[in-house]
MDAnalysis code that builds the backbone (N, CA, C; Angstrom):
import MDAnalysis as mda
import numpy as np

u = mda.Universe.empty(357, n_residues=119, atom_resindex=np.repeat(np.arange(119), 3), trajectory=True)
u.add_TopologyAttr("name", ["N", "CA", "C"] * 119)
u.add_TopologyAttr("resid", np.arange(1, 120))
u.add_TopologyAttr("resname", ["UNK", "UNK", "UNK", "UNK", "UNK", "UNK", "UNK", "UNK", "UNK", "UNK", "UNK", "UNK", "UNK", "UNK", "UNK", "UNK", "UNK", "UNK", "UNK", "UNK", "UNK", "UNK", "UNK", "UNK", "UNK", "UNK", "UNK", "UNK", "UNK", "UNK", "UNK", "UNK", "UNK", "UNK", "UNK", "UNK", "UNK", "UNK", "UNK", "UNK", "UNK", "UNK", "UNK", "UNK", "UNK", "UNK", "UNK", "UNK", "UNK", "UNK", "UNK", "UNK", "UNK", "UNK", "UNK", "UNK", "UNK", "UNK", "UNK", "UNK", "UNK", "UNK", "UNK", "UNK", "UNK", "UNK", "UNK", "UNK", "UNK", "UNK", "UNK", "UNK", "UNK", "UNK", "UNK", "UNK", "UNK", "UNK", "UNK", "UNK", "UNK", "UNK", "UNK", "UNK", "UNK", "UNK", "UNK", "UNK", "UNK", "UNK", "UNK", "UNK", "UNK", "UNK", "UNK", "UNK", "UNK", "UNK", "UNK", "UNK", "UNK", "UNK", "UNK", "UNK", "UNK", "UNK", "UNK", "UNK", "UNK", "UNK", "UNK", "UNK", "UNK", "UNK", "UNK", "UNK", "UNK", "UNK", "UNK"])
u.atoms.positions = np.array([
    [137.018, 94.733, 94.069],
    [136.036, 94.566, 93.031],
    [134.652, 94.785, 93.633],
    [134.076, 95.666, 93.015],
    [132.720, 95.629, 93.166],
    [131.456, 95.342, 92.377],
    [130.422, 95.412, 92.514],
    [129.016, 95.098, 91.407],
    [128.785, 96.134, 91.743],
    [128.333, 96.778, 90.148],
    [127.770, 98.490, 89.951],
    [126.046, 97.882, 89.004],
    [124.896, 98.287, 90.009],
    [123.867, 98.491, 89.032],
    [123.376, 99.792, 88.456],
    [123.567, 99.531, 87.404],
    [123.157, 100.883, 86.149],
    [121.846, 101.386, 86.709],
    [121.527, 102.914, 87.636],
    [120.282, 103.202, 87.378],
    [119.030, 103.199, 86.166],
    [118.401, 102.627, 86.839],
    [117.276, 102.229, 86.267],
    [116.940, 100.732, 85.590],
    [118.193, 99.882, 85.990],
    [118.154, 98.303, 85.736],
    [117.063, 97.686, 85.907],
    [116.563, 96.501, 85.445],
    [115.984, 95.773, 85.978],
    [116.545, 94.496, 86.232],
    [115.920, 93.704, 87.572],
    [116.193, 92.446, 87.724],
    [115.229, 91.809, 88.155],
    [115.308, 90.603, 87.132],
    [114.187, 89.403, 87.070],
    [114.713, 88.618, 87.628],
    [114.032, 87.668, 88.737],
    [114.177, 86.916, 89.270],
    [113.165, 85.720, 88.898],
    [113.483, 84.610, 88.594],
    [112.721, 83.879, 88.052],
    [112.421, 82.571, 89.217],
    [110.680, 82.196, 89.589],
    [110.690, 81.408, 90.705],
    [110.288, 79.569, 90.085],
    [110.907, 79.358, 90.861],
    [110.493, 77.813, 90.646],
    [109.646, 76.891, 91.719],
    [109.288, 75.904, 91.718],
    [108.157, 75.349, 92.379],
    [109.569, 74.330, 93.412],
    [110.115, 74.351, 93.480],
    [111.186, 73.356, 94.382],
    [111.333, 74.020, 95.958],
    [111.028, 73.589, 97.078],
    [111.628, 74.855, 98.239],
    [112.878, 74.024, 98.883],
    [113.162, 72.906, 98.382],
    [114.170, 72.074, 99.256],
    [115.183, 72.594, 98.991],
    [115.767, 72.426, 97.885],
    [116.953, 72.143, 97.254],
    [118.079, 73.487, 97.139],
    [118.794, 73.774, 97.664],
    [119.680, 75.376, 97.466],
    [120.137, 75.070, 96.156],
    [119.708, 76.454, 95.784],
    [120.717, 77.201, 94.777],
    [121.954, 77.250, 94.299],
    [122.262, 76.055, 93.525],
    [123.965, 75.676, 92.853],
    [124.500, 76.568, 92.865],
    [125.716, 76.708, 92.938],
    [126.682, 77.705, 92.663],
    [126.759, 78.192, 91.621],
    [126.717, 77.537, 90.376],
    [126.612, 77.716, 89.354],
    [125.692, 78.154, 88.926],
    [124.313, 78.304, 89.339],
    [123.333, 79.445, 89.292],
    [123.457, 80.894, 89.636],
    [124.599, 80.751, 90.453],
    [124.391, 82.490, 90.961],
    [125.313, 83.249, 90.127],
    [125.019, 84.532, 89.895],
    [126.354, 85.147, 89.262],
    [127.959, 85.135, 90.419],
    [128.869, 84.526, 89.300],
    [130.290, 84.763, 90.310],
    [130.264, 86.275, 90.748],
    [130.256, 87.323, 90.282],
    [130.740, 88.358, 90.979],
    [129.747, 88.211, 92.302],
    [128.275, 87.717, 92.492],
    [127.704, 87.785, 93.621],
    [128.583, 86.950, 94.425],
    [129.084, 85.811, 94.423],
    [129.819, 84.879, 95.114],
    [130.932, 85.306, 95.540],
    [131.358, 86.002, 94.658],
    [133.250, 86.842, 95.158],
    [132.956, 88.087, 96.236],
    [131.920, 88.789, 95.864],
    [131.510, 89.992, 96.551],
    [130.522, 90.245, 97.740],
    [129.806, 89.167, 97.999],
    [128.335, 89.355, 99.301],
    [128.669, 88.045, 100.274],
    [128.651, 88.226, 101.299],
    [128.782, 87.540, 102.399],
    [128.038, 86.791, 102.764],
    [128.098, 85.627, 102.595],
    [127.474, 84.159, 103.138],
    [126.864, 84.300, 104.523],
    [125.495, 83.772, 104.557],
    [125.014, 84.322, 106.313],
    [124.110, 83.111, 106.799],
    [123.786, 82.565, 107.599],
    [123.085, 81.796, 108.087],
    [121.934, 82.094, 108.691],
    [120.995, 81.847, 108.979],
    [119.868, 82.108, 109.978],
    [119.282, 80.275, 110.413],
    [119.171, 80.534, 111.886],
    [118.301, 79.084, 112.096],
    [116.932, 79.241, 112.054],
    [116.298, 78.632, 112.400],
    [114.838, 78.131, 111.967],
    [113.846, 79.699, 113.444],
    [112.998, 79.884, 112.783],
    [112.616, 81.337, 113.908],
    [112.972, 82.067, 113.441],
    [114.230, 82.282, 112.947],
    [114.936, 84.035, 113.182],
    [113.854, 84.795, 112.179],
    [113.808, 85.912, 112.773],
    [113.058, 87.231, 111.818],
    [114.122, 87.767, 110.950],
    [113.856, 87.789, 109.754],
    [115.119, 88.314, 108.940],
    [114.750, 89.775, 108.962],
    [113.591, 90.091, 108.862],
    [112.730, 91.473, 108.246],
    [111.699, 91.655, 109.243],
    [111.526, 92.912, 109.697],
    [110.135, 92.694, 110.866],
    [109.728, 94.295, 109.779],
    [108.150, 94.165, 109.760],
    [107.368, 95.273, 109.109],
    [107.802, 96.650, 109.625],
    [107.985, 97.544, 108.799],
    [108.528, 98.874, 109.397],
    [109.459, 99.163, 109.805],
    [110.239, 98.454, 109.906],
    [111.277, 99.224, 110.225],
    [112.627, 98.841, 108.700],
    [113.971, 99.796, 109.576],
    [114.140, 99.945, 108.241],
    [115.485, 99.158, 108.256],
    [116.364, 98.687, 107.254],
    [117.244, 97.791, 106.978],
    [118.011, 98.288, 106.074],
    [119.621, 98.520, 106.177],
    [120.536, 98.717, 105.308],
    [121.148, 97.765, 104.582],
    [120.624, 96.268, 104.377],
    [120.746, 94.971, 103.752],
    [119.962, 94.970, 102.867],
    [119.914, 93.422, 102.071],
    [118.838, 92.947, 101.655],
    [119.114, 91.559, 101.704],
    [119.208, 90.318, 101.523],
    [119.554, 88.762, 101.276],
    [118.332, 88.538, 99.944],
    [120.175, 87.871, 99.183],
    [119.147, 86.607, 98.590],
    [119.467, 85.411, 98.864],
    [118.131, 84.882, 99.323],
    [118.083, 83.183, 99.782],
    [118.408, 82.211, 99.034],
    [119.828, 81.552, 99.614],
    [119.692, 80.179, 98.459],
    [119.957, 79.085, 99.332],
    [119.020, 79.011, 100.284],
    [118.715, 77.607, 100.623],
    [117.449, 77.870, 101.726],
    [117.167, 77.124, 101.847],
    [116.333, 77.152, 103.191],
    [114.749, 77.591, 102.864],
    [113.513, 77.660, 104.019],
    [112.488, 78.150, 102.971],
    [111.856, 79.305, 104.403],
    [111.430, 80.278, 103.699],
    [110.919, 81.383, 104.626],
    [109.671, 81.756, 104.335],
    [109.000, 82.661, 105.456],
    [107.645, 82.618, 105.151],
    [107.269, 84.326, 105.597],
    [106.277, 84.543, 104.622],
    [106.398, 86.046, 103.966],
    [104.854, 86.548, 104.798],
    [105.140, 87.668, 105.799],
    [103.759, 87.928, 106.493],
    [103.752, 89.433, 106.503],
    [102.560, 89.758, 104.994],
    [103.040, 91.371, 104.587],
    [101.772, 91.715, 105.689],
    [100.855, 91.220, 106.637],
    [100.493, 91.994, 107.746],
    [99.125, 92.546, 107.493],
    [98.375, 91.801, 106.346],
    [97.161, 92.390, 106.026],
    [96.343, 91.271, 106.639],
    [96.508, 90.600, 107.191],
    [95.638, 89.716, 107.907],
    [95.032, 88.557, 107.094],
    [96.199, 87.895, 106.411],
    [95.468, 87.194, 105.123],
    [97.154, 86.034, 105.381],
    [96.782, 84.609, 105.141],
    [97.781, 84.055, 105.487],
    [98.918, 84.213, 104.910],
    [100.163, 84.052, 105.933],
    [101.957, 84.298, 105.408],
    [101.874, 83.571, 104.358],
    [102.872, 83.734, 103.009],
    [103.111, 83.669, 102.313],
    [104.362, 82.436, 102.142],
    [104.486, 81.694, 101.716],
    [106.436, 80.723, 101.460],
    [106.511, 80.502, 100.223],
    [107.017, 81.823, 100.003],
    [108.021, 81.811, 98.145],
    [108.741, 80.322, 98.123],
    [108.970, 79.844, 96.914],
    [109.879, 78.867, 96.803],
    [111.410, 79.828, 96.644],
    [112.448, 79.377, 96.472],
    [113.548, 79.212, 96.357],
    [113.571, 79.335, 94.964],
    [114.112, 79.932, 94.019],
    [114.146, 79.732, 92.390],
    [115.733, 79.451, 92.603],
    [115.815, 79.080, 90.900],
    [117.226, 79.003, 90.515],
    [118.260, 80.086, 90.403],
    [117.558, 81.384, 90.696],
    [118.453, 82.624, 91.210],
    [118.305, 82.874, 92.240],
    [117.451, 81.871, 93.153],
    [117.488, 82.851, 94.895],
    [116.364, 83.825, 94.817],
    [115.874, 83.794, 96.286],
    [115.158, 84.510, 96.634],
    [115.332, 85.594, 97.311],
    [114.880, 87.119, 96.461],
    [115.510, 88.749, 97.161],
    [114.781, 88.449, 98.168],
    [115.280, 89.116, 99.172],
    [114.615, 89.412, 100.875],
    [115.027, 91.084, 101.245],
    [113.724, 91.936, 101.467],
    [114.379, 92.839, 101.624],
    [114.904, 94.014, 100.258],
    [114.532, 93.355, 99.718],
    [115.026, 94.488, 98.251],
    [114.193, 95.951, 98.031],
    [112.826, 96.050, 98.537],
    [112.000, 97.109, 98.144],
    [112.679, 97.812, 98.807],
    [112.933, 97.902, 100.497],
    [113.461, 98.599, 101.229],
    [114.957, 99.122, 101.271],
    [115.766, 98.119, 100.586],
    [117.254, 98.756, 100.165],
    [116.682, 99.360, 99.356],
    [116.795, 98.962, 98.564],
    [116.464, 99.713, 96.943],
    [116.278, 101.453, 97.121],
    [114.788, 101.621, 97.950],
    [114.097, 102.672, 97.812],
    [114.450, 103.311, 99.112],
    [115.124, 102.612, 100.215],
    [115.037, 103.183, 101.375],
    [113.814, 103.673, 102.166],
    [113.070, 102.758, 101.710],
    [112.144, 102.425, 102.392],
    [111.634, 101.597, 103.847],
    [110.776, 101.153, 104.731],
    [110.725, 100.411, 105.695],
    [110.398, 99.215, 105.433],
    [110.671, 98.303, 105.842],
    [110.142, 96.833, 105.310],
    [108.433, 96.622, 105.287],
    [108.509, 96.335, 103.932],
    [106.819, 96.149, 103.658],
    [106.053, 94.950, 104.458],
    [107.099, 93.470, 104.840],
    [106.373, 92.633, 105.461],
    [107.386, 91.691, 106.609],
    [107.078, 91.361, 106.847],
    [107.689, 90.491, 108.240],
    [108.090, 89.305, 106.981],
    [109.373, 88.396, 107.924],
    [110.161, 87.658, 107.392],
    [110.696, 86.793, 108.188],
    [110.472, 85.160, 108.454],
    [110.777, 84.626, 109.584],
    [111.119, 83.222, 108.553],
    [112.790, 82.836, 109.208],
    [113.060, 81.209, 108.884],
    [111.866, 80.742, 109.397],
    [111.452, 79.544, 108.261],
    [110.905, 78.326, 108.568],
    [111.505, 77.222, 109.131],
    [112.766, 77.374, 107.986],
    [113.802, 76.338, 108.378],
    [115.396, 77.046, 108.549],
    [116.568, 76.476, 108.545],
    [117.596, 77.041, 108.775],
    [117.698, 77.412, 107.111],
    [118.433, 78.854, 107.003],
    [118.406, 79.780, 105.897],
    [120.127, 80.057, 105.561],
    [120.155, 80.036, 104.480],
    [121.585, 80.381, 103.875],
    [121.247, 81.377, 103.022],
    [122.200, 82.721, 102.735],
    [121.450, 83.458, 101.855],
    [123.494, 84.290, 101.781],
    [123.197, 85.121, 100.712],
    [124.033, 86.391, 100.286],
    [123.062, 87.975, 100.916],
    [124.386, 88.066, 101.842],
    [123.771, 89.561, 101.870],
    [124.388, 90.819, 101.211],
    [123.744, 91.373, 100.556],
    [124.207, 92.663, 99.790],
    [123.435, 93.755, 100.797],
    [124.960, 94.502, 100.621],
    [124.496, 96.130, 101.647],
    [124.917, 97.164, 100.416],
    [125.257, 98.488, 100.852],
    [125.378, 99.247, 100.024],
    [127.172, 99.493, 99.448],
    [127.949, 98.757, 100.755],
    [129.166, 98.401, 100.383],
    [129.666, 97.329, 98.785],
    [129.015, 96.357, 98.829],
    [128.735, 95.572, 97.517],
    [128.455, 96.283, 96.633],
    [127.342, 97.045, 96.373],
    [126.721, 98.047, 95.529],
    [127.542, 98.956, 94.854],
    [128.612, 99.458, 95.411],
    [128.881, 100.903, 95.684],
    [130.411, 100.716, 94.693],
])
């Protein structure tokens, strides 16, 4: 089984003000749960470093990370919403290089989708 997105989809991700708390199960879509691989990161790890390029993407559902797109203006820490936070999506998507650096704050749980999931 796979997840097929219809060119030209959109997906809304909707954020919430909470950064503690992971993402119920019951928030995520099951086919994401049956199909993308559960991953860990501890506290430090770079998920994303600027420029270069990544055949992943994660969405975060736990943990809180901090977003440094490199313009010299302070990192960024998305909350966590009730769908998870994309990491990495401009650059799957478009095949593009990563627009900003990406480093656990804290230890990170996330789904990673590659192009195998996709496909």
């Amino acid at each position: 089984m796979r997840l097929a997105i219809e060119p030209g989809a959109t997906i809304n991700i909707e954020m919430a003000t909470n950064q503690t708390h992971p993402v119920p199960n019951e928030d995520l879509p099951q086919r994401l749960l049956e199909l993308c691989e559960s991953v860990s990161f501890v506290q430090d790890t770079i998920l994303r470093q600027k420029g270069q390029h990544h055949s992943d993407m994660y969405l975060i559902t736990s943990g809180q990370v901090e977003v440094d797109l490199g313009h010299g203006e302070p990192p960024l820490q998305p909350p966590v919403g009730p769908a998870g936070l994309a990491i990495g999506e401009i650059g799957f998507l478009r095949g593009l290089p990563a627009t900003a650096t990406v480093k656990a704050l804290s230890n990170v749980t996330a789904l990673k989708l590659d192009d195998e999931v996709l496909s």
